[in-house]
C-alpha positions in Angstrom: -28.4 -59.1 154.6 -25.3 -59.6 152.2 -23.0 -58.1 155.2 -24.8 -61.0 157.7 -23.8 -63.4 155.2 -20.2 -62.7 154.5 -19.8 -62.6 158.6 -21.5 -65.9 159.0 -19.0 -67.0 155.9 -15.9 -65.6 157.9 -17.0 -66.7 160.8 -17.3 -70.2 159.9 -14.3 -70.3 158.1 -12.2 -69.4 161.0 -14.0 -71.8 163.3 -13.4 -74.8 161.2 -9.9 -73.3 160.3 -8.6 -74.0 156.8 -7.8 -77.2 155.4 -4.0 -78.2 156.0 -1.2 -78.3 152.8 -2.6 -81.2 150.9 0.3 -83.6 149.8 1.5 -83.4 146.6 1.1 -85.9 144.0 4.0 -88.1 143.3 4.5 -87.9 139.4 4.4 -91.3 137.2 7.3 -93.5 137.3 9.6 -93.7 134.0 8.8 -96.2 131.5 12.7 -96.6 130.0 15.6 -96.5 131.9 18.8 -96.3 130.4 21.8 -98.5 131.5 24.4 -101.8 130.5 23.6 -105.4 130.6 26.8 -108.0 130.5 26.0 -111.7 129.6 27.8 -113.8 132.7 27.5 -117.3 132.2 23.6 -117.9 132.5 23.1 -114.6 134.5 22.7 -111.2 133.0 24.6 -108.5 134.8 22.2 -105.3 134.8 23.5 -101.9 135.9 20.8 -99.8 135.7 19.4 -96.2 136.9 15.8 -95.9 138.3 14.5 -92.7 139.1 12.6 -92.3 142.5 10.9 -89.2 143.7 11.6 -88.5 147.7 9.2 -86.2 149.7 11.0 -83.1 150.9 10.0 -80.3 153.5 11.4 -77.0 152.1 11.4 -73.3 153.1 9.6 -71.3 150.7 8.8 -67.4 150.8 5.8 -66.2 149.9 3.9 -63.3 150.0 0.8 -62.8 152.0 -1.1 -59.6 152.8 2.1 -57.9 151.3 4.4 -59.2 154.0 6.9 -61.7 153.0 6.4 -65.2 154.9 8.3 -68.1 155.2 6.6 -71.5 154.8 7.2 -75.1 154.6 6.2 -77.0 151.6 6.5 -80.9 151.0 7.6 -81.1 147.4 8.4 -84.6 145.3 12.5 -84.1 144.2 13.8 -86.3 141.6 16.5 -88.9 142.6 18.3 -90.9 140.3 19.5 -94.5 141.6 22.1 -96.9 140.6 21.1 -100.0 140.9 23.3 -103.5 140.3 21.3 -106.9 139.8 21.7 -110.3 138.5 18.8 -111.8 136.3 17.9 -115.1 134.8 18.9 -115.3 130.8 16.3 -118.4 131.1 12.5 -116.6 130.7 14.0 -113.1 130.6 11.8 -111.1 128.1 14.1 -109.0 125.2 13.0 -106.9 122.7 14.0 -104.9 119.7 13.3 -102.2 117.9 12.6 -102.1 114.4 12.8 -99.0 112.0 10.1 -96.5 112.4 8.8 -97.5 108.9 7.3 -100.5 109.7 4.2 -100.8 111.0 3.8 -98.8 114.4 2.2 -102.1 115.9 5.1 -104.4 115.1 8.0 -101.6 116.4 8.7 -104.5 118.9 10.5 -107.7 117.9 10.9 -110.3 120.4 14.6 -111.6 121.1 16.0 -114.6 122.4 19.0 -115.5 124.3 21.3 -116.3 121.7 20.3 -113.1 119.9 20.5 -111.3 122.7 24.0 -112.2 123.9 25.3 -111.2 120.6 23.5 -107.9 120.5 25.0 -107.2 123.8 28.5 -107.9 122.7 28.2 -105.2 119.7 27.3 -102.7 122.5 24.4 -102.1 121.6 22.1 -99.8 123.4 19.7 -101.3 126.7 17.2 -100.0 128.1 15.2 -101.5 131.0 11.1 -101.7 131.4 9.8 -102.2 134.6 6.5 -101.4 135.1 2.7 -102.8 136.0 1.7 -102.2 132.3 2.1 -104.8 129.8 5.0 -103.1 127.1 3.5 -102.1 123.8 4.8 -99.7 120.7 3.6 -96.9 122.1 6.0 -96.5 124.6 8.9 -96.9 122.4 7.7 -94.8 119.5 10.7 -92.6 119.9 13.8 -94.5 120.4 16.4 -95.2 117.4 16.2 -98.8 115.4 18.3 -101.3 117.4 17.7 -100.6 121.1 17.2 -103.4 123.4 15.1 -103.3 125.6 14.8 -105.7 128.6 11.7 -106.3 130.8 13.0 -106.7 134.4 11.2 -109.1 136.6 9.1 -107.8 139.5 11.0 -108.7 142.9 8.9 -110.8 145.1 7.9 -109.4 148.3 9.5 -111.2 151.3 7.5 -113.9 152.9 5.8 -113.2 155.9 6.9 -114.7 159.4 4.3 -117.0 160.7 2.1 -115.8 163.6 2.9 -116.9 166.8 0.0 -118.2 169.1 
């Protein structure tokens, strides 16, 4: 009876076949990234570095059955992008961060322009936030007391064409 079984198991198995590479998952984006802001008039000139993850089809050997066998694999590779933009000064959202013994709740202090444009003369470290999330403490709990950090603005999809009739 077990023998009937593990035949009916193979059997099916091979009929359906088995179920193709699943794609892998495409790892969370960075909260921070690191780059330079300049103050230009009442524009902010931001060069920053995003990181994207590409899909990939890669040759990898493996061993089956104790042959060697070559297969291809999509795999998610890191790729870091420079990235040049102009942003508003007017309703741009700037932070600082405090020393790590205040309270872990208040680690964020807002900034304004004026602030800002003299914290970016002194070189001062930026990094840029661009995310869905709102930005809390939490995700700065390990940077140094001083960094700025500067919430990019979302770019708005294009509009779309209207539909001919």
């Amino acid at each position: 009876m077990l023998r009937m079984t593990l035949c009916l198991m193979s059997l099916a198995t091979l009929a359906c076949g088995l179920p193709a590479q699943p794609k892998p998952p495409v790892p969370k984006e960075a909260l921070l990234s690191p780059g330079t802001a300049k103050v230009e008039g009442d524009k902010l000139l931001c060069e920053l570095t995003t990181l994207e993850y590409r899909s990939e089809t890669r040759a990898v050997t493996v061993v089956k059955d104790g042959k060697a066998v070559t297969e291809n694999r999509t795999v998610n590779v890191p790729v870091y992008v420079p990235e040049r933009r102009y942003i508003a000064l007017k309703g741009l959202q700037a932070y600082v961060t405090a020393d790590k013994g205040t309270d872990p709740t208040k680690r964020l202090k807002s900034l304004d322009s004026t602030k800002l444009t003299q914290l970016l003369k002194d070189n001062t470290r930026v990094f840029f936030f661009s995310g869905a999330d709102k930005l809390d403490a939490e995700k700065v709990k390990d940077l140094k007391e001083g960094n700025v950090i500067l919430v990019v603005p979302r770019e708005k999809p294009a509009p779309r064409p209207p539909e001919k009739k």
